[in-house]
MILOTI-170078 format. One line per 2 residues: number of its first residue (from 1); their letters; for each residue x, y, z of C-alpha. Coordinates in nm, 4 decimals, decimal comma. Layout:
BEGIN
NUM = a = X Y Z  ... .
END
This chain:
BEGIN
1 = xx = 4,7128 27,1236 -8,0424  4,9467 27,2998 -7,8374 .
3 = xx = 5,2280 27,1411 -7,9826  5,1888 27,2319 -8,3362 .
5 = xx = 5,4812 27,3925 -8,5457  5,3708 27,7703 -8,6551 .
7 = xx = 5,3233 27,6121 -9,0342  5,0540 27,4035 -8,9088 .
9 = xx = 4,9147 27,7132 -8,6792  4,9139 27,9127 -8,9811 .
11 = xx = 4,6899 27,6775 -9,2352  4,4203 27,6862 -8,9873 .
13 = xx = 4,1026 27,8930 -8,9805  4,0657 28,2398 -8,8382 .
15 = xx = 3,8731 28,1049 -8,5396  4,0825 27,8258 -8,4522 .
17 = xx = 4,4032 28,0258 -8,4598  4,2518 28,2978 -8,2573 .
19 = xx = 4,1212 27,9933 -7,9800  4,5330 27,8857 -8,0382 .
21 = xx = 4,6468 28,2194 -7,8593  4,4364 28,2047 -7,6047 .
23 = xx = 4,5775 27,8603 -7,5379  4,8385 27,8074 -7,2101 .
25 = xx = 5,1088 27,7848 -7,4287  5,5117 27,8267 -7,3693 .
27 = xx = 5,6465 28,0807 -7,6234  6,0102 28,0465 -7,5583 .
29 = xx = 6,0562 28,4485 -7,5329  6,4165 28,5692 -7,4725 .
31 = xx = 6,3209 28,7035 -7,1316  6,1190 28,3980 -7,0229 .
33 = xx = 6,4258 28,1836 -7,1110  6,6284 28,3935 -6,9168 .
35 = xx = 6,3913 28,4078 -6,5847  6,3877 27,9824 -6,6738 .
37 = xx = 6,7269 27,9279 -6,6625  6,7725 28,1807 -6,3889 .
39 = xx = 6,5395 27,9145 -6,1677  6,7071 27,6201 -6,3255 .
41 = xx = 7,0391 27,7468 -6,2140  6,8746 27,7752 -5,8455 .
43 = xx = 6,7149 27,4254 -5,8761  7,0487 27,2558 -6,0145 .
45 = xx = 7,2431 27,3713 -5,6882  7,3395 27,1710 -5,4395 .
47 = xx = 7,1122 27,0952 -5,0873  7,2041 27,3143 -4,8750 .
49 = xx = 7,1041 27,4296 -4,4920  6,9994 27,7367 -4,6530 .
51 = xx = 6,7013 27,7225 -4,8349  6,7371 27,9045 -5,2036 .
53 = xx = 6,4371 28,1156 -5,3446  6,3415 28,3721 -5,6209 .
55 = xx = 6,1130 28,6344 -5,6408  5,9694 28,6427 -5,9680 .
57 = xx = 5,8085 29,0218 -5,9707  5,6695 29,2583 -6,2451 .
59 = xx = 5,4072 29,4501 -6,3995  5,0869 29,2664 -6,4738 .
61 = xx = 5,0339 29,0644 -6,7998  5,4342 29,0198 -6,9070 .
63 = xx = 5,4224 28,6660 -6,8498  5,5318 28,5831 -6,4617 .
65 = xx = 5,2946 28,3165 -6,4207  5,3648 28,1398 -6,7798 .
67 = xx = 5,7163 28,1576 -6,6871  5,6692 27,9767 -6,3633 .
69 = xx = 5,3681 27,6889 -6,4710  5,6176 27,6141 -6,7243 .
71 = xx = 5,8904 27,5593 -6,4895  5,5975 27,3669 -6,2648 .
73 = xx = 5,5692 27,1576 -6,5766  5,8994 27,0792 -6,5877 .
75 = xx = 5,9518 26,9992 -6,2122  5,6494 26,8890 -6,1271 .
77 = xx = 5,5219 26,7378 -5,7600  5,6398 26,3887 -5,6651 .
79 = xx = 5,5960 26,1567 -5,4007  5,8801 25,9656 -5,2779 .
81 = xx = 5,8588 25,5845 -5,3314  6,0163 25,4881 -4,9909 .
83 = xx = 5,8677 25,7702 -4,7291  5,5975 25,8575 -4,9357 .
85 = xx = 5,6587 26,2078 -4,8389  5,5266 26,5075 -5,1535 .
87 = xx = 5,8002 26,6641 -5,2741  5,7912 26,9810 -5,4414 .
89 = xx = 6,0391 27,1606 -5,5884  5,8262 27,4758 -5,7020 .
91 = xx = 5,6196 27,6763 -5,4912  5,3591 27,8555 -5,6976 .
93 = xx = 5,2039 28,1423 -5,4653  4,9550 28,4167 -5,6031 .
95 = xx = 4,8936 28,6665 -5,3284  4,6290 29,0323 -5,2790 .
97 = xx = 4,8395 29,3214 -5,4351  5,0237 29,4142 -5,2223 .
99 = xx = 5,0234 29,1019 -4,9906  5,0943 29,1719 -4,6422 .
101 = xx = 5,4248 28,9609 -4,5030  5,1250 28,7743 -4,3425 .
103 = xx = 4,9433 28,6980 -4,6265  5,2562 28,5496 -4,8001 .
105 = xx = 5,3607 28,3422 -4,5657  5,0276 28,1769 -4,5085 .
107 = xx = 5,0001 28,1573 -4,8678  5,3746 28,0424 -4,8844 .
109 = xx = 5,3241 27,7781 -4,5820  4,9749 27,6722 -4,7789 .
111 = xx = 5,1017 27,5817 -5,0935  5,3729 27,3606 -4,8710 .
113 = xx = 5,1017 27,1689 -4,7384  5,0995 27,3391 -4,3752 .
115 = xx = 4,7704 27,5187 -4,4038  4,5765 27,2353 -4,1565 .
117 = xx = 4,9036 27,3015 -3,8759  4,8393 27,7009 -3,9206 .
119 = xx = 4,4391 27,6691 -3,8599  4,5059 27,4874 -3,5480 .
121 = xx = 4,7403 27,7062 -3,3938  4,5519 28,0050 -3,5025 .
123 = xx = 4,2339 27,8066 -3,2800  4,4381 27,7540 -3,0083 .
125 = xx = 4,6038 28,0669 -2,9846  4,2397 28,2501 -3,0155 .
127 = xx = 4,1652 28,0162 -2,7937  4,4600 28,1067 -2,5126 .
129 = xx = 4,3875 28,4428 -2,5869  4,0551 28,4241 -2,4880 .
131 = xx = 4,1453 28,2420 -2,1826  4,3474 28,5202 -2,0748 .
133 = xx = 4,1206 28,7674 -2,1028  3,8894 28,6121 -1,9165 .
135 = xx = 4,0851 28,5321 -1,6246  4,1991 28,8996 -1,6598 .
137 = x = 3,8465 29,0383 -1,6012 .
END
């Protein structure tokens, strides 16, 4: 259903075209295409030592996160054949408003698949930190 022209859209009933807009669906605005082939640009670089980001930012409810599961649809996770390492291209990170630089990163480092690594270190650091303080006292 979500790939219907607007003819079809339009010959159906009330209900169904009103459960059709609440539907996930790309509407190719001229800003979204913009912000898209801003990150397409990014993506269609070069590797370089340096990683490349964007920071897609705004007022709520203009369409950030449409803009970026579509680009997740389009470069979606993959595991490679030979290493069978995940690769993925896009990072989708929600975050508290504000986030702390604390709470982005863990959420950044998360959504890279290093959330295990962090919770360890955080337990061993709590517990080293512990350890000092009791051979302190």
């Amino acid at each position: 259903m979500t790939d219907k022209s607007w003819n079809t859209v339009l010959k159906l009933s009330v209900a169904e075209r009103i459960y059709y807009l609440h539907l996930a669906v790309w509407w190719p605005l001229k800003y979204a295409i913009q912000a898209l082939n801003e990150f397409e640009d990014l993506m269609a670089m070069p590797d370089d030592d340096r990683p490349r980001c964007i920071l897609l930012v705004g007022e709520s409810n203009i369409g950030k996160t449409r803009i970026l599961k579509e680009l997740l649809h389009r470069h979606p996770p993959a595991r490679d054949a030979t290493t069978g390492t995940l690769r993925k291209p896009v990072l989708f990170v929600e975050t508290p408003i504000p986030p702390t630089p604390e709470e982005l990163m863990y959420e950044i480092l998360c959504q890279a698949g290093w959330c295990h690594r962090i919770l360890v270190w955080a337990a061993w650091f709590a517990m080293q930190q512990n350890n000092c303080q009791t051979l302190a006292s």
